[in-house]
KEVEX-526582 format. One record per residue: residue number from 1; residue in one letter; x, y, z of N, C-alpha, C in turn. Coordinates in nm, 2 decimals. Layout:
BEGIN
<NUM A <X Y Z> <X Y Z> <X Y Z>>
...
//
This chain:
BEGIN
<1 X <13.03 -5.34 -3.88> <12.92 -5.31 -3.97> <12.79 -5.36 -3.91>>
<2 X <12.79 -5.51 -3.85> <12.68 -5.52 -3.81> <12.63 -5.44 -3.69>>
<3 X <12.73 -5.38 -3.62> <12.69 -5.30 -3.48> <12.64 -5.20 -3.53>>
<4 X <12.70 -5.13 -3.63> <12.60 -4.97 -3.73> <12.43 -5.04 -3.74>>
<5 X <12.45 -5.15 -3.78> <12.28 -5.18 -3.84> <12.18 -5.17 -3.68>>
<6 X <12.21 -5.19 -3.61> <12.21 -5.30 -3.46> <12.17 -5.15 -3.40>>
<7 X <12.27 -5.09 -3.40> <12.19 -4.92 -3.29> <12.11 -4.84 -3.38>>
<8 X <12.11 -4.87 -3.53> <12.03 -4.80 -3.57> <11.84 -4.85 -3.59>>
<9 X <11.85 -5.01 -3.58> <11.76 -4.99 -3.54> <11.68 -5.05 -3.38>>
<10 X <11.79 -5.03 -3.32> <11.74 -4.98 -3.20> <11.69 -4.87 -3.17>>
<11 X <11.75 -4.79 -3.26> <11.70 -4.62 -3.22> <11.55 -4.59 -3.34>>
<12 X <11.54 -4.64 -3.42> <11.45 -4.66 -3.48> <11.26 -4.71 -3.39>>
<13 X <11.33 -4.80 -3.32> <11.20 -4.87 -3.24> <11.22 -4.82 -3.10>>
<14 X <11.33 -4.73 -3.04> <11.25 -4.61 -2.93> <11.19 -4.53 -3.01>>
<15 X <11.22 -4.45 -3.09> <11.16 -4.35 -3.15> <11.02 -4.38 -3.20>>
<16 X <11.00 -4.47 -3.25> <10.90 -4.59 -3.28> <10.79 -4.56 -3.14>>
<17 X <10.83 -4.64 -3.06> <10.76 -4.65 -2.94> <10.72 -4.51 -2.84>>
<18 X <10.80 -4.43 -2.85> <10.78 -4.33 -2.79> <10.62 -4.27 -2.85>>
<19 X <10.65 -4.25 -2.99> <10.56 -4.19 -3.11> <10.44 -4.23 -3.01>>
<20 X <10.40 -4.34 -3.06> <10.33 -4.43 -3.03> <10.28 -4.45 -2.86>>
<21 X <10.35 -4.39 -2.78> <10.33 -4.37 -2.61> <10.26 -4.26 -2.67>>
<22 X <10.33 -4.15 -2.69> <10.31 -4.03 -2.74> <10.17 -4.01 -2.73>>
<23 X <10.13 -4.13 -2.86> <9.98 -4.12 -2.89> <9.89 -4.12 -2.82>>
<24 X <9.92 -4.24 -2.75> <9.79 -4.29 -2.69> <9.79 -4.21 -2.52>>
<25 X <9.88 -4.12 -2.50> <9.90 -4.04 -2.38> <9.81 -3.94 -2.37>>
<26 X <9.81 -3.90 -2.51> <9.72 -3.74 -2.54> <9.60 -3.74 -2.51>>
<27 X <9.53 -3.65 -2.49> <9.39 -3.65 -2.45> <9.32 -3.64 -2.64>>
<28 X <9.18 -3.72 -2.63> <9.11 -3.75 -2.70> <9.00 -3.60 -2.72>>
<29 X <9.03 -3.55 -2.83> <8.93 -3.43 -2.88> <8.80 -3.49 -2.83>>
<30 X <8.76 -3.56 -2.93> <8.63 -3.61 -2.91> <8.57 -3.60 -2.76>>
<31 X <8.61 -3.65 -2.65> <8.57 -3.70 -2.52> <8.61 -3.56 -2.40>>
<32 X <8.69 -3.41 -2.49> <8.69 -3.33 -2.42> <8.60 -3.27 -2.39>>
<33 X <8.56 -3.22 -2.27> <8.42 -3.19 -2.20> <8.43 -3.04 -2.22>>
<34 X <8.32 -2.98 -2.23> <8.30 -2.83 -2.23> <8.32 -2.76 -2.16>>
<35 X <8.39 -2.63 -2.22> <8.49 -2.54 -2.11> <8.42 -2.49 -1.99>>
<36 X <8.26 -2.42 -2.05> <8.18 -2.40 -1.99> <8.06 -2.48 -2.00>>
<37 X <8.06 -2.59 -1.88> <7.91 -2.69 -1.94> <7.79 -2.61 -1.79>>
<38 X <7.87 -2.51 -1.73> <7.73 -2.47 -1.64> <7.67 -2.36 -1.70>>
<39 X <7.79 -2.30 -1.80> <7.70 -2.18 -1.90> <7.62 -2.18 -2.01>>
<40 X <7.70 -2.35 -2.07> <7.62 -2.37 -2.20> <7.49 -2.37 -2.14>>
<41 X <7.44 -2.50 -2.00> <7.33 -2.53 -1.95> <7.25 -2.42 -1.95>>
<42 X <7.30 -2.28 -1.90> <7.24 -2.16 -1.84> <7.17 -2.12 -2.03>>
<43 X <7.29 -2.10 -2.11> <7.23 -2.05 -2.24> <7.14 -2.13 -2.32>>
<44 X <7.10 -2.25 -2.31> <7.09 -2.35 -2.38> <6.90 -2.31 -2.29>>
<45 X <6.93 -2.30 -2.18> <6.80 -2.32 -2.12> <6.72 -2.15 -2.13>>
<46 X <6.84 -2.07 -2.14> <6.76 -1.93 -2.17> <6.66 -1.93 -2.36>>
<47 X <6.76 -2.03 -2.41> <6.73 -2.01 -2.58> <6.57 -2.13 -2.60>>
<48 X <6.56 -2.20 -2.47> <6.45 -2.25 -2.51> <6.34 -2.19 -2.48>>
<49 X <6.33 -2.12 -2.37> <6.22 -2.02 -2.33> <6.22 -1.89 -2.41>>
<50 X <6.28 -1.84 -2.53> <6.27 -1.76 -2.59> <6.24 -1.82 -2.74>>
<51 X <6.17 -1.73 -2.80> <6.10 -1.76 -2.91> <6.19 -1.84 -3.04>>
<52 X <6.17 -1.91 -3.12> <6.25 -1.93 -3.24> <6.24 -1.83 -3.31>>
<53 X <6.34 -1.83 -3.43> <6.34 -1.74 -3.58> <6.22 -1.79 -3.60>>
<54 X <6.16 -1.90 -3.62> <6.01 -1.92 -3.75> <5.91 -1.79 -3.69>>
<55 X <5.91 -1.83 -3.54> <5.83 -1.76 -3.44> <5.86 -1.60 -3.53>>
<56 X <6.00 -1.57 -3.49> <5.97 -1.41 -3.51> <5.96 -1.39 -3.66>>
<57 X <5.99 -1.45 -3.74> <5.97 -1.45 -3.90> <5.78 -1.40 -3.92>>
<58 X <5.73 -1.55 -3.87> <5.56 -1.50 -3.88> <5.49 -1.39 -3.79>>
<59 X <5.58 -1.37 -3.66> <5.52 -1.24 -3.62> <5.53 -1.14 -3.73>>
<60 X <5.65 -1.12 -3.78> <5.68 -1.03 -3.83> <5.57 -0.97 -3.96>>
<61 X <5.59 -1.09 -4.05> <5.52 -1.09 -4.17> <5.34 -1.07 -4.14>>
<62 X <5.31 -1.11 -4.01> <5.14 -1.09 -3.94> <5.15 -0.97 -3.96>>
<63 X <5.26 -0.90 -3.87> <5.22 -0.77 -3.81> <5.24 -0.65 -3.91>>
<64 X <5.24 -0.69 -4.02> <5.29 -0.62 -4.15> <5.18 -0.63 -4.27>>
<65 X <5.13 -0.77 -4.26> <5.04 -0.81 -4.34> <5.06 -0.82 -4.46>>
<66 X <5.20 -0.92 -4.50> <5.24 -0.96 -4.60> <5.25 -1.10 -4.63>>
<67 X <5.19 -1.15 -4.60> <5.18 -1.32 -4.55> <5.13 -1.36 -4.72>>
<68 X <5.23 -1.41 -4.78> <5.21 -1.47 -4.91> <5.02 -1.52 -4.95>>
<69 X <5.01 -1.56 -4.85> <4.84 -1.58 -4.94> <4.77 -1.49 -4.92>>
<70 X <4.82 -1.38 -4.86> <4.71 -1.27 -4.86> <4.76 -1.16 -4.98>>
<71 X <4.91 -1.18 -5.02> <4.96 -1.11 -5.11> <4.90 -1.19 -5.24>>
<72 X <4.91 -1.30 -5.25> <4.84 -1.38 -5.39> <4.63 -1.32 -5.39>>
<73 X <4.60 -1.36 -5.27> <4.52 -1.31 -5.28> <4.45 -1.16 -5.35>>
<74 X <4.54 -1.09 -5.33> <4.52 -0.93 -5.37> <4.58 -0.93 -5.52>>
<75 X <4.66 -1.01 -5.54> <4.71 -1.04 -5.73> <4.58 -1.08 -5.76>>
<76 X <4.51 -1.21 -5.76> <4.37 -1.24 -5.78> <4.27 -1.15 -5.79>>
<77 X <4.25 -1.13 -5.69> <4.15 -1.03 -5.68> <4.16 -0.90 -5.80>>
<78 X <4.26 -0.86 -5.83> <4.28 -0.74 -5.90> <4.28 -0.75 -6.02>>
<79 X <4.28 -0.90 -6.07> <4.27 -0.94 -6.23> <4.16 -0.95 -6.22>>
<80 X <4.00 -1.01 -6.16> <3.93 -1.09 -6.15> <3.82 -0.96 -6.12>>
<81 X <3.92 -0.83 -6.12> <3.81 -0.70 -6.16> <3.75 -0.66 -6.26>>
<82 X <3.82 -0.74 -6.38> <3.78 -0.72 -6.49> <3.65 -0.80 -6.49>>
<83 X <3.60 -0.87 -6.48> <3.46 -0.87 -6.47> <3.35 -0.84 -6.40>>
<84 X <3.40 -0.72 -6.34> <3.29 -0.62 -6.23> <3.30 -0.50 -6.33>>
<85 X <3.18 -0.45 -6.40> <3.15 -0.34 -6.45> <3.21 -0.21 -6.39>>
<86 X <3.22 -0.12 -6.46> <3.24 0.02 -6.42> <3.13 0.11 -6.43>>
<87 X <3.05 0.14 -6.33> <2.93 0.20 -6.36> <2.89 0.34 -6.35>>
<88 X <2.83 0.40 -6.44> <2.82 0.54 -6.43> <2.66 0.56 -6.47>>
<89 X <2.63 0.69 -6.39> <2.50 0.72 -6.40> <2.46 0.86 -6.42>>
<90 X <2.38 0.95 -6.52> <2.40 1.06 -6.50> <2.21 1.09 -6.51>>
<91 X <2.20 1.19 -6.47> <2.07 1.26 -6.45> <2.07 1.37 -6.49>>
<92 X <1.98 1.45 -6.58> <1.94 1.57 -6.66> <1.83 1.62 -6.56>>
<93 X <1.80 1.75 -6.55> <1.67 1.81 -6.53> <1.69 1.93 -6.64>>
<94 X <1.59 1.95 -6.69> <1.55 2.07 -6.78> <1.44 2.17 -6.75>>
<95 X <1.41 2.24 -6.72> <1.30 2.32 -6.69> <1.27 2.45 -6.80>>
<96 X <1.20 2.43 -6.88> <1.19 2.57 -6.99> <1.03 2.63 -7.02>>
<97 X <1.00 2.77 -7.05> <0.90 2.79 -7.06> <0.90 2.90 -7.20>>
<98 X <0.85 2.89 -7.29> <0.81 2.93 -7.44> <0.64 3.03 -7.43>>
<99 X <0.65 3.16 -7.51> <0.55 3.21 -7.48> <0.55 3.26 -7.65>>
<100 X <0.42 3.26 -7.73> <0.37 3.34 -7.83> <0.29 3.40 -7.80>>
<101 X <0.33 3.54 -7.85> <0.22 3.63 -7.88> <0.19 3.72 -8.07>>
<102 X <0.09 3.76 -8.04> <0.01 3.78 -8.15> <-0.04 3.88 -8.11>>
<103 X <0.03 4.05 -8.22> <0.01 4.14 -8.23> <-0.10 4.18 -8.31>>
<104 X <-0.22 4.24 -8.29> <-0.34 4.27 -8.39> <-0.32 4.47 -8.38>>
<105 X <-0.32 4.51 -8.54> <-0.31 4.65 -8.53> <-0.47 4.72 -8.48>>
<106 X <-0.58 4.63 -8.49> <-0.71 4.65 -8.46> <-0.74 4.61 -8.36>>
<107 X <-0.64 4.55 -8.25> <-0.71 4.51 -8.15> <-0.69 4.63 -8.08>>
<108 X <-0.78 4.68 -8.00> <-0.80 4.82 -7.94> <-0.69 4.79 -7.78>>
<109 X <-0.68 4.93 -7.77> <-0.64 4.93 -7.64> <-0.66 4.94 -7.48>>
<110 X <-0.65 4.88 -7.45> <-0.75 4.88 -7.29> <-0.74 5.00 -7.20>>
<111 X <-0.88 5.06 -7.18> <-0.84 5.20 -7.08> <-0.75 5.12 -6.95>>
<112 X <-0.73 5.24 -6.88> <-0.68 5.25 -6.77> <-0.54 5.13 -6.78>>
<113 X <-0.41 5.22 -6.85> <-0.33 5.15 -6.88> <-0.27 5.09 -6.74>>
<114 X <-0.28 5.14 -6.64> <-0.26 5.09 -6.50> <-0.29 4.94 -6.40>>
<115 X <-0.39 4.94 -6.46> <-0.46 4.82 -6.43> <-0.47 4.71 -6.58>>
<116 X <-0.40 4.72 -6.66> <-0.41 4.67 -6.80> <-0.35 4.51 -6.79>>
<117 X <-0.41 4.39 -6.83> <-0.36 4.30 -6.80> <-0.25 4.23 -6.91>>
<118 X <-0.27 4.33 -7.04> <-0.23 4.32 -7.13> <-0.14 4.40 -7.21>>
<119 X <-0.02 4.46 -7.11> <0.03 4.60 -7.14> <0.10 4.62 -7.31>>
<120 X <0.11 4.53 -7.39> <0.14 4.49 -7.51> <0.08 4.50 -7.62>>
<121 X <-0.06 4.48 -7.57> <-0.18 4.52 -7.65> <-0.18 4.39 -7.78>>
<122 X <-0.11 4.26 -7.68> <-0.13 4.16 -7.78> <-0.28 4.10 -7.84>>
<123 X <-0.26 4.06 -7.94> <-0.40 4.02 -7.93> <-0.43 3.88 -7.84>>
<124 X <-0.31 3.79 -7.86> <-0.31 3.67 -7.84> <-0.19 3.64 -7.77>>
<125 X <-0.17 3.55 -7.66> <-0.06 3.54 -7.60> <-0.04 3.42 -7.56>>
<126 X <0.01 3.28 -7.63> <-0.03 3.17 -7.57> <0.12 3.11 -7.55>>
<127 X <0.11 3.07 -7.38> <0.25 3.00 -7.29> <0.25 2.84 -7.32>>
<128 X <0.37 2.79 -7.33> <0.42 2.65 -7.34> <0.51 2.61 -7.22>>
<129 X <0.51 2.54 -7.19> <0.60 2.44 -7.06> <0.69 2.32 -7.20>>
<130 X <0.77 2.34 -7.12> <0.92 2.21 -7.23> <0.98 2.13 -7.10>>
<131 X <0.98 2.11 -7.01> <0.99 2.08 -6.88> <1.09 1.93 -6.90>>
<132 X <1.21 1.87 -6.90> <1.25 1.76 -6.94> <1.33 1.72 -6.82>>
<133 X <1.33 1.56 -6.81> <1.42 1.49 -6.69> <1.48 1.38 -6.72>>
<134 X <1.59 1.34 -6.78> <1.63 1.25 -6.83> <1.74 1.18 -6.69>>
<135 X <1.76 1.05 -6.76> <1.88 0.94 -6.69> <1.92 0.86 -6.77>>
<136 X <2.08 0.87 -6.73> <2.11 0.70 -6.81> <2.20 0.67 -6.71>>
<137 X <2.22 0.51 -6.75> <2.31 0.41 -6.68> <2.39 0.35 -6.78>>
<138 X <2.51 0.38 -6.76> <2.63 0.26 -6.84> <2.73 0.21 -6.76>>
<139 X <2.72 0.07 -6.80> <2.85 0.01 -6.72> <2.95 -0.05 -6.88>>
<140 X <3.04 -0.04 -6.83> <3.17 -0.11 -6.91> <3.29 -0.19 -6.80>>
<141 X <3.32 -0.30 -6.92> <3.42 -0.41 -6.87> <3.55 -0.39 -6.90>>
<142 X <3.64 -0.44 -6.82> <3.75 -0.42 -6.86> <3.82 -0.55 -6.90>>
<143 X <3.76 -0.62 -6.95> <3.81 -0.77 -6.98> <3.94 -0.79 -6.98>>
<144 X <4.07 -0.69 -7.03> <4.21 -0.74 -7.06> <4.24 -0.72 -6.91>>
<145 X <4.18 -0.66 -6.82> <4.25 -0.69 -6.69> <4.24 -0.85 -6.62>>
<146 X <4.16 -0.95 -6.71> <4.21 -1.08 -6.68> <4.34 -1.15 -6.73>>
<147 X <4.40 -1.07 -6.83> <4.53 -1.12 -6.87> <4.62 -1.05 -6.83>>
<148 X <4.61 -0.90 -6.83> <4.72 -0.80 -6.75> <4.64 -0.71 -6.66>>
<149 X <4.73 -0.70 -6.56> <4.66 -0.61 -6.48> <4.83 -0.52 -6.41>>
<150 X <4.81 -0.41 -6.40> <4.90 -0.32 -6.33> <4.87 -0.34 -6.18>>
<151 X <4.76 -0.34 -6.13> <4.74 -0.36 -5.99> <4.80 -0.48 -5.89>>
<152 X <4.75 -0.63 -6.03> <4.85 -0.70 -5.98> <4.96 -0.71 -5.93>>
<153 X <5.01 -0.68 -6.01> <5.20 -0.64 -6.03> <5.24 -0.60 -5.88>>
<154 X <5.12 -0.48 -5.85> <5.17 -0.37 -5.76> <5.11 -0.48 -5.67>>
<155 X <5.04 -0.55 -5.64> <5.04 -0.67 -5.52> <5.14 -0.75 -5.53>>
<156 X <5.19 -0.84 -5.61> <5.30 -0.93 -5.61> <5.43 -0.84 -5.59>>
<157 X <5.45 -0.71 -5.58> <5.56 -0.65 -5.58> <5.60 -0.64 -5.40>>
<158 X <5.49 -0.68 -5.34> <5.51 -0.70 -5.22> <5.57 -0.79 -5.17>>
<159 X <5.59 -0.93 -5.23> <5.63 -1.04 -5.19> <5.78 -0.98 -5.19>>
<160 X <5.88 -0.89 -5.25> <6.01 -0.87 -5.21> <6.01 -0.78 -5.10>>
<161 X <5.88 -0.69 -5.08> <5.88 -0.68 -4.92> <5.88 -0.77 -4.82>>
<162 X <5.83 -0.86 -4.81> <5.78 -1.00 -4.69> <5.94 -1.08 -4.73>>
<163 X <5.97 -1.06 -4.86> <6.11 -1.11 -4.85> <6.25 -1.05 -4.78>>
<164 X <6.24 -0.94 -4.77> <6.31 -0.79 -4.68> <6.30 -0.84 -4.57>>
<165 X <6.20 -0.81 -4.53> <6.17 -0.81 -4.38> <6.19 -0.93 -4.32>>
<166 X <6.15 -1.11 -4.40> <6.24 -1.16 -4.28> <6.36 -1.20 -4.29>>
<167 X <6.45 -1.11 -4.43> <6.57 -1.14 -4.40> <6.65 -1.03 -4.29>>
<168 X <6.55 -0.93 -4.31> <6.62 -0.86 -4.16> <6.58 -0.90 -4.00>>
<169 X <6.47 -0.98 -4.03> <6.45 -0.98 -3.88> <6.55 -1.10 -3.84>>
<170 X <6.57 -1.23 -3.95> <6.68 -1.34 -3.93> <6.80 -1.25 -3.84>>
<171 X <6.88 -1.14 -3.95> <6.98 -1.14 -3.92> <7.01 -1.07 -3.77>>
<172 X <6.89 -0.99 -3.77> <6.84 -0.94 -3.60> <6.90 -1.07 -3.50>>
<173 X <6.78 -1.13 -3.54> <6.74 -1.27 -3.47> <6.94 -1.30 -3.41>>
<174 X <6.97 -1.37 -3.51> <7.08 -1.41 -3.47> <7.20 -1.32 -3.47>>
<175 X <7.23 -1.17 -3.48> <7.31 -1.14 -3.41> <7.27 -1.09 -3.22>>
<176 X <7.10 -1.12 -3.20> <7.12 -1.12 -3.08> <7.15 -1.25 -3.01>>
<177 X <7.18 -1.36 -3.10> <7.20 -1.44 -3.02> <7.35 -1.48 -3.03>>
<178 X <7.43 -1.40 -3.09> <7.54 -1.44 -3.06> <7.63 -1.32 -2.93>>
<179 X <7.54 -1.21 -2.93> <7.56 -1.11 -2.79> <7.50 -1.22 -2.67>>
<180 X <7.39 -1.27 -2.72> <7.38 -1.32 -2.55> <7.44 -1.47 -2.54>>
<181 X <7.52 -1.49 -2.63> <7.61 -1.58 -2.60> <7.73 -1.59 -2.56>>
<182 X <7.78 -1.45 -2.62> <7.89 -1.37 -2.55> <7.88 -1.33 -2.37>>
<183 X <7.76 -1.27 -2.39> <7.70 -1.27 -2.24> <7.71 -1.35 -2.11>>
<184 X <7.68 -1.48 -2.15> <7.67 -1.59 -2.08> <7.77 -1.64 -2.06>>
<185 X <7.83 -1.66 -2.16> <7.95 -1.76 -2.19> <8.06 -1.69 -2.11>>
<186 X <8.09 -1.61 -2.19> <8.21 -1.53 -2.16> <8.19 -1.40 -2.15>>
<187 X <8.12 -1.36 -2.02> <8.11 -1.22 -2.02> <8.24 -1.13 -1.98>>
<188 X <8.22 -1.01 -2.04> <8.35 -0.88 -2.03> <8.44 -0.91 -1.86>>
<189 X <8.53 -0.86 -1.87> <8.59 -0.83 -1.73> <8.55 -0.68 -1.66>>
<190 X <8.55 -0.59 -1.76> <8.56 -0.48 -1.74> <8.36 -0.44 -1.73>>
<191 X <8.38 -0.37 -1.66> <8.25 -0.32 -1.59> <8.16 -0.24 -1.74>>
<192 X <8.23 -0.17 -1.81> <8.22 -0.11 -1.85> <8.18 -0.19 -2.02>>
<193 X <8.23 -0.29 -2.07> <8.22 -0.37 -2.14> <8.10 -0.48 -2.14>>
<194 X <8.09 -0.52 -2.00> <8.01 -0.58 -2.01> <7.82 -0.50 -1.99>>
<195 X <7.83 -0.36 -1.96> <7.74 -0.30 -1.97> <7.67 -0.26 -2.11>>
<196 X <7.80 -0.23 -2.18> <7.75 -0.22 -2.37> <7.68 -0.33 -2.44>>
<197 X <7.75 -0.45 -2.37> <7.70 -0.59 -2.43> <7.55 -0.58 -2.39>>
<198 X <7.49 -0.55 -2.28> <7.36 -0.58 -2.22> <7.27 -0.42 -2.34>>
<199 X <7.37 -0.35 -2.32> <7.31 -0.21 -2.41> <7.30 -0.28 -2.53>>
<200 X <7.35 -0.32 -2.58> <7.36 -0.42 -2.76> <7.22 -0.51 -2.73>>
<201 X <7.21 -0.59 -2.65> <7.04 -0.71 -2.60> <6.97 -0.62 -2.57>>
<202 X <6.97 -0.56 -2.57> <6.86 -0.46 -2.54> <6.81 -0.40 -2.64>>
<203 X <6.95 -0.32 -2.75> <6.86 -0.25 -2.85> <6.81 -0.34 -2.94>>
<204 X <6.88 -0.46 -2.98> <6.90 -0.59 -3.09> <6.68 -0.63 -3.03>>
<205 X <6.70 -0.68 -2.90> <6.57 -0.69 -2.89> <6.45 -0.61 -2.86>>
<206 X <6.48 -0.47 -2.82> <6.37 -0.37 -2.90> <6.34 -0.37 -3.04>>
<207 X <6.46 -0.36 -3.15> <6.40 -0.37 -3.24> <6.30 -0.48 -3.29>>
<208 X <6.32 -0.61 -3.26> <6.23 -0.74 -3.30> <6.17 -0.74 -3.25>>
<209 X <6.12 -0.59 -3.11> <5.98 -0.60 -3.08> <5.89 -0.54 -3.11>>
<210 X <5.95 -0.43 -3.22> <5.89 -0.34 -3.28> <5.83 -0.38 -3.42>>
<211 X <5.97 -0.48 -3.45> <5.89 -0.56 -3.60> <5.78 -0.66 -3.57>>
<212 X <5.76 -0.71 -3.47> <5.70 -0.85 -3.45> <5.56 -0.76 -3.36>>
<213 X <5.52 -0.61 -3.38> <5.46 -0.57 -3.27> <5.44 -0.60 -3.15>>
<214 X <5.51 -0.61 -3.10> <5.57 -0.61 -2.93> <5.54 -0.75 -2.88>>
<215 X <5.56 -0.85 -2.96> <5.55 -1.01 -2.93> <5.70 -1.06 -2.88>>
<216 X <5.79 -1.00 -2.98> <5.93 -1.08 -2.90> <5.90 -1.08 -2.75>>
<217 X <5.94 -0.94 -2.68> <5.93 -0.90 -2.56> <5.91 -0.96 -2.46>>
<218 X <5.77 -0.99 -2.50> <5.68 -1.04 -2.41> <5.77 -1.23 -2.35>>
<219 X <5.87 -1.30 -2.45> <5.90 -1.43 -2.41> <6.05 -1.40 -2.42>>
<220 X <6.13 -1.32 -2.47> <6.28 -1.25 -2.40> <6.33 -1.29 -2.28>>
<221 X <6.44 -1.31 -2.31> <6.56 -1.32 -2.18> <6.52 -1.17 -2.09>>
<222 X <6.47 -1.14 -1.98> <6.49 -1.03 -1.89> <6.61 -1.10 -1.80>>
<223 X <6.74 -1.02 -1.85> <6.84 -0.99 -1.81> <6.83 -0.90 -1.68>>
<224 X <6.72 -0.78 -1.67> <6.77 -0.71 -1.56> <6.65 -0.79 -1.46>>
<225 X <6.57 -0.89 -1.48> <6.50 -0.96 -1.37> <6.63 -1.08 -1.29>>
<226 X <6.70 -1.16 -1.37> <6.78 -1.20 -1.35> <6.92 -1.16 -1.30>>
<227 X <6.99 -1.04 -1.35> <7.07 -0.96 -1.29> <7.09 -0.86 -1.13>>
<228 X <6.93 -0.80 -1.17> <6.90 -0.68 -1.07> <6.79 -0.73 -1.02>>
<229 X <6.75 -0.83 -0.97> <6.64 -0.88 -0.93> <6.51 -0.82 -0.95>>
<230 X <6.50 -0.78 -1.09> <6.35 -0.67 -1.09> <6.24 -0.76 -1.14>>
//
């Protein structure tokens, strides 16, 4: 009986020990070095010479002209109409001319009806001028456009545009940086794969040059200066 206790734990403290070799044999996560540390170098140093998101966020919102204080500004401004008159002006001209005459059964008639200056045979014929030129000016306020205004609205309704836009340019932003990570890192085998991926950087950063009016571009990874020596 005592020999049963005796191998069992003997076999207990190799198993023990082994464990324990085991451990301290293994390599340490922590202290594992990177698979690629001359590509990270390569990517790490392409991503600093290329613009940040904040970067392309405010191109964006510049080049669009939705930049929150200029959107508040146009809310303001469009309440603050209400105390600018509405002004109208109108102008009359009249021009009129009135004529009496006065018929006499005794007033004779003038020879030579041809030359007659009075072919009516009035006695009396007296003209009037009525001649009139008027103006007015009215302005009116619109005072409840300091508490409501429809225009406002339509300015502040912009801020979910500037909010749009740089959630698409973000997601731009960062799916081209996970292609030119792909790129670097671990580019395709196949000829043909790895030409789509450059086709993908290319369209990914045409578009963020078109939102940012042609600022990305200008500080971009040129892939084909670095590739094709151009």
């Amino acid at each position: 009986m005592r020999t049963v206790f005796h191998l069992i734990a003997v076999v207990a403290a190799l198993l023990t020990g082994s464990g324990v070799a085991a451990a301290q044999e293994g390599p340490d996560p922590a202290a594992a070095p990177a698979k690629n540390p001359g590509g990270m170098r390569k990517l790490f140093g392409i991503m600093k010479k290329e613009p940040t998101v904040k970067d392309v966020q405010k191109w964006a919102v510049e080049y669009y002209r939705l930049e929150p204080d200029r959107i508040n500004r146009l809310a303001r401004n469009a309440r603050l109409k209400g105390l600018v008159p509405d002004l109208s002006v109108s102008v009359s001209n009249m021009v009129g001319n009135s004529f009496q005459n006065t018929r006499d059964g005794l007033y004779p008639e003038l020879p030579n009806p041809a030359n007659n200056p009075n072919p009516g045979n009035f006695k009396e014929r007296a003209a009037t001028s009525n001649d009139e030129f008027t103006w007015s000016l009215t302005a009116r306020w619109g005072l409840d456009r300091l508490v409501f205004s429809s225009e406002a609205l339509d300015a502040k309704s912009l801020t979910s545009l500037e909010e749009n836009l740089v959630r698409e340019v973000t997601t731009l932003y960062f799916a081209r940086r996970r292609v030119l990570a792909s790129i670097v890192l671990s580019p395709p085998t196949e000829d043909e794969e790895y030409f789509y991926e450059l086709v993908r950087l290319d369209e990914i950063s045409a578009t963020l040059d078109s939102f940012t009016g042609g600022k990305f571009d200008k500080r971009a990874w040129d892939w084909q200066k670095e590739l094709l020596g151009k």
